[in-house]
N, C-alpha and C positions, 0 to 999 in steps of 0.2 A: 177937210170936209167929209162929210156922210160918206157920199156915193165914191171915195175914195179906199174906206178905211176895210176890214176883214168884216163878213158878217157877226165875230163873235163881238170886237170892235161897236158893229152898228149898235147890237142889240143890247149892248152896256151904256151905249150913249142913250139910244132909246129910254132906256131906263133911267138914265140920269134927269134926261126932259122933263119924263113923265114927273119923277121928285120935283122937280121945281115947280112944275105946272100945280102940282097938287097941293106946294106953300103958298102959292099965290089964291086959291079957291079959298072962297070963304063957308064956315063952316064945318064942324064937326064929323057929318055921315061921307061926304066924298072924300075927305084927307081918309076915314079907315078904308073906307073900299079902297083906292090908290095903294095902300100899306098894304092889304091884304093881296089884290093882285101881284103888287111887286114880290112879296114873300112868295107866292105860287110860280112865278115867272122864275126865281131864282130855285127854288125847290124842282123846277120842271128844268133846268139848265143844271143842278147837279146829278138829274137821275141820267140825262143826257150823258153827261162827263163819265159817271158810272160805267153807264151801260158801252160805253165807246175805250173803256179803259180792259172791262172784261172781256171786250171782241179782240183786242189788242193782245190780251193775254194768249188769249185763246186760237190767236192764228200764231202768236209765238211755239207755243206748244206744239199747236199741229207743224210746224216747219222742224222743231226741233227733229219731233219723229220722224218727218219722212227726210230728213237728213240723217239720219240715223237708219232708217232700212236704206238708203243709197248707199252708205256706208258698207252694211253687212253685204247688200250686193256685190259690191264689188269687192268683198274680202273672198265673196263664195269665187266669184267668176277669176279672179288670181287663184286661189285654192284648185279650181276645177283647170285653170289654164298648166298650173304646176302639176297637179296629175296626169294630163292629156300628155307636156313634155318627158314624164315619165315611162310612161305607157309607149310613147312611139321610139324610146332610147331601148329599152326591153324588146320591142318589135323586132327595133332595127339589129340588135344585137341576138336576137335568135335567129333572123335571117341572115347574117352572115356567117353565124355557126352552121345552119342550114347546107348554106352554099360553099364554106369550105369543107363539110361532108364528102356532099356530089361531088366536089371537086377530087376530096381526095380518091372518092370511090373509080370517079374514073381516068385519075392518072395512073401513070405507067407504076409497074408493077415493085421497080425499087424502091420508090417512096411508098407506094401502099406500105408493102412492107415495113419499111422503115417507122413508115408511124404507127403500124401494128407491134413491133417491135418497144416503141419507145411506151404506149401504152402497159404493154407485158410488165415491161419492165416499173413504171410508177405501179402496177399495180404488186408485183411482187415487192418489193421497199416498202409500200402501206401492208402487205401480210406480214412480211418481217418484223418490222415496228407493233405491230398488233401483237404476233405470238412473244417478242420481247417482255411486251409488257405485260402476257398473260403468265409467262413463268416468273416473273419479277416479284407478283401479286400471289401465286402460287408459292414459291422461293417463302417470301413474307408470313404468308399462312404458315406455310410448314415450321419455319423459324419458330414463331410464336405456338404452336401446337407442341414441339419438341422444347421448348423451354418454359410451359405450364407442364407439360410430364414429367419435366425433371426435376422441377418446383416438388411438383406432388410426391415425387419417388422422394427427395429429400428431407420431406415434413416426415413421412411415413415411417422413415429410418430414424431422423431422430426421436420420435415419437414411440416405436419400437425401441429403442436404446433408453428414453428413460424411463420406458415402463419397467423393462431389466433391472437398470438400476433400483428401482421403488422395489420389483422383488426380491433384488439381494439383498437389499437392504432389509427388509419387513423379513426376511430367511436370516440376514445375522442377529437383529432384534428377539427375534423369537428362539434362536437358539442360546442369546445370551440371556434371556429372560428364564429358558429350560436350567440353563448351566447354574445361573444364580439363585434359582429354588431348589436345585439341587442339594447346590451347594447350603442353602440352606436347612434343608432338612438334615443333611449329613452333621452339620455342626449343632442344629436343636436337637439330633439322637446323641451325640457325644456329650450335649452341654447338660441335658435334661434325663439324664443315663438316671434311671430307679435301682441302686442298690442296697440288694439285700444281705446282711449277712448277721449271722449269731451271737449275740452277746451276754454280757449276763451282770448284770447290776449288783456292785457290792454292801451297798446298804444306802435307801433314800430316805433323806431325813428332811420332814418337811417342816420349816420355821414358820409357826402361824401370824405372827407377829410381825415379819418382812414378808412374807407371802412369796418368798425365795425359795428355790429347791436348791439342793445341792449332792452332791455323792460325798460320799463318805464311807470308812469302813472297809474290814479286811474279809469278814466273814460274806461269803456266796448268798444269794439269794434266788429267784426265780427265773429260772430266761424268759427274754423278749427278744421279739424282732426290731430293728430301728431302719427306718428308710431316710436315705442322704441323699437330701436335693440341694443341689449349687446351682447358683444362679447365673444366667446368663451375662456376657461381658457388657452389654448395652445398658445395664446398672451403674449408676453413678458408686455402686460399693458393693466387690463379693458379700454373699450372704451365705451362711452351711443352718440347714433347718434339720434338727436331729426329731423324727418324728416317732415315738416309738409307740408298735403297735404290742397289744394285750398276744 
C-alpha cells in the first residue's frame, strides 16, 4: 500500500497513476500536459538526487579534513608530550649534578679532596693526549719539511752535476774541434807547401800538329821559375802541376 511505502516509493507510484489516468483521458491536449508534467516531475527529482549527492560529497570532504587536523593534532601534542619528557629528564639530570656538587662541597675534606684530586688528574691525561698529539702533527710537519729539502737539495745536485757534465763535455768538443783544425791547417801547410826552386829548360819544342809539348835537347836555354803543387790526399788520385813562371 501507499501509506506503507518510502516517500521516494510514493512519488514513483504517484507517478505511475498519474500515466494511467492520463491513457484513460480522452484527447490529445491533456495526455501532452500529463507527459509534460511528468518529464518536469522527473527533471525536478534528478536536480534533487543531484543536489543531495554534492551535499554528500561535500560533507565527505569536510570530515575528511577535520580528520586530518585531529590527526596532525595529536601528532603535535605527542611531539610536544615527547619534548616536555625530555626537557624534565635534562632538569632532572642537572639537578642532581647540582646536588651532588653541594654535596660534594660540603662533605668532609678527604673526599673533597679526593674528587679534587681525581678531576687534576682526568684533566692532566686530556693535556697529555693533547700535547701527544700536537708533537705527533708537528713530528709529521717537520718529517715532510725535511724530506721536500732534501728532495730539493737532491734535484739541485744532480742538476749541478749535469750541467758539469754538459761543460766538460762542450770543453772536450771544442778542444777537439781546436785540435782537429789544427791539425788541419798543419797538414794543408805540409800538403799545399809552394815550392820554389831554379831550373832551366833544355830545349822546348812545340808540335803544332799534336798541340803537345815536350823537352828535349842538350843545349841550355833561358831560366824559369817552376812552382810544384801536389795535391791533397782526399783526391781520388795524386796530381804534380809543374807551373812555370816567365
Amino acid at each position: 500500500r501507499i501509506d506503507e511505502l518510502t516517500s521516494r516509493n510514493a512519488f514513483y507510484e504517484m507517478l505511475l497513476i498519474q500515466a494511467l489516468q492520463v491513457k484513460t483521458f480522452s484527447g490529445s491536449d491533456s495526455g501532452q500536459e500529463n507527459s509534460k508534467e511528468t518529464k518536469q516531475a522527473a527533471k525536478r527529482e534528478a536536480r534533487r538526487e543531484a543536489a543531495a549527492a554534492k551535499q554528500q560529497r561535500k560533507e565527505e570532504k569536510a570530515a575528511k579534513i577535520e580528520e586530518k587536523k585531529l590527526t596532525t593534532r595529536a601528532k603535535d601534542a605527542e611531539k610536544k608530550q615527547r619534548q616536555a619528557v625530555r626537557a624534565a629528564k635534562r632538569a632532572d639530570h642537572k639537578e642532581r649534578a647540582a646536588d651532588a656538587d653541594r654535596k660534594s662541597k660540603h662533605a668532609p675534606n678527604g673526599e673533597k679532596r679526593g674528587e679534587v684530586m681525581k678531576k687534576r688528574l682526568r684533566k692532566a691525561k686530556k693535556d697529555v693526549k693533547t700535547k701527544l698529539k700536537a708533537v705527533k702533527r708537528a713530528h709529521v710537519k717537520s718529517t715532510k719539511r725535511k724530506a721536500k729539502r732534501a728532495a730539493k737539495r737532491e734535484a739541485a745536485q744532480a742538476a749541478r752535476a749535469i750541467m758539469a757534465l754538459i761543460r766538460e763535455s762542450e770543453k772536450r768538443e771544442e778542444e777537439r774541434r781546436r785540435a782537429a783544425a789544427q791539425r788541419l791547417r798543419e797538414e794543408s801547410n805540409d800538403l799545399f807547401a809552394l815550392l820554389h826552386f831554379d831550373c832551366r829548360y833544355s830545349h822546348l819544342q812545340h808540335d803544332r800538329r799534336s798541340d803537345q809539348s815536350n823537352f828535349g835537347g842538350n843545349h841550355l836555354d833561358l831560366p824559369s821559375r817552376v812552382k810544384i803543387v801536389i795535391s791533397p790526399p782526399s783526391l781520388p788520385f795524386p796530381r804534380l802541376l809543374l807551373l812555370p813562371f816567365p
